[in-house]
N, C-alpha and C positions, 0 to 999 in steps of 0.2 A: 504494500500500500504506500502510495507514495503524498507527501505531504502538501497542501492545498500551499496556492502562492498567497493565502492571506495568513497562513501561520509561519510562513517563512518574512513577511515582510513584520508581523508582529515583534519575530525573533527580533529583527533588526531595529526596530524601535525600541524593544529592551535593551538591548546591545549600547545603542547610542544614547537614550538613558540615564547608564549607568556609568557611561565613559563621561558623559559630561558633568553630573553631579560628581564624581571622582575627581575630574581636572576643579571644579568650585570650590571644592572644599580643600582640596591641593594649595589654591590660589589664595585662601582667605587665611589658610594656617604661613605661607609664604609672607603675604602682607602682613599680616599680626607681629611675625618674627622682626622683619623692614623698620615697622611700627615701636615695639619694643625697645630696638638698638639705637634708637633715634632722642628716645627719653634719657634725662643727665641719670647717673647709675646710682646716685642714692637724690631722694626729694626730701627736703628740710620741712619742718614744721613751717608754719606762721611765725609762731612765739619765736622759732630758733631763729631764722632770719631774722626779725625785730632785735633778737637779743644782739647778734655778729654788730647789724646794721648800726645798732646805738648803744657804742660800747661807753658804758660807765665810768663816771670821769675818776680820775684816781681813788680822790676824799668821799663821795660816795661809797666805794667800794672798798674804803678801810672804813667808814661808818657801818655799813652792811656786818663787814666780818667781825667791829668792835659787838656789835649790837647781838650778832652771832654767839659770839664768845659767852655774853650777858647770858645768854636763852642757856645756854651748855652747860652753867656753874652752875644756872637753879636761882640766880638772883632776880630774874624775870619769868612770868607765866607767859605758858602758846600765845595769847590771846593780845597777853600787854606786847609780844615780840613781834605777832602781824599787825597789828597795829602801828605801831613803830615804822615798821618795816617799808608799810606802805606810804607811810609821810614823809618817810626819804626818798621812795622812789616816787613819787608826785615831784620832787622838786624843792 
């Protein structure tokens, strides 16, 4: 028995199908990778950038670490050290 030319043209529309969802998805894992290598190899926070951006002027940042020290002996609580903390970095 030999096979009708609408099951042999079916074949072929599976055939091509499947070659070309193959080559799609070939192409979109291809671009992804393009896409990938193209991005800088580590992305910073916000805050980090901010912080590089607006580096802290000397005396602030021996006030921070004096204010620091304060919190670490026990002579100041969490709350009086955020506090603190934040009206030196205001300015």
């Amino acid at each position: 028995m030999e096979p009708s030319a609408g099951v042999q043209v079916y074949h072929w529309v599976v055939w091509l199908a499947g070659v070309g969802l193959f080559a799609a998805v070939t192409l979109a894992v291809i671009v992804a990778i393009v896409r990938a290598r193209r991005r800088p190899a580590e992305l910073h926070s916000a805050a980090e950038r901010l912080q590089r951006e607006a580096a802290l002027q000397p005396e602030a940042d021996a006030r921070l670490r004096a204010l620091s020290q304060l919190k670490e002996r026990g002579q100041i609580n969490e709350a009086e050290y955020e506090k603190r903390r934040a009206e030196l970095l205001k300015g």
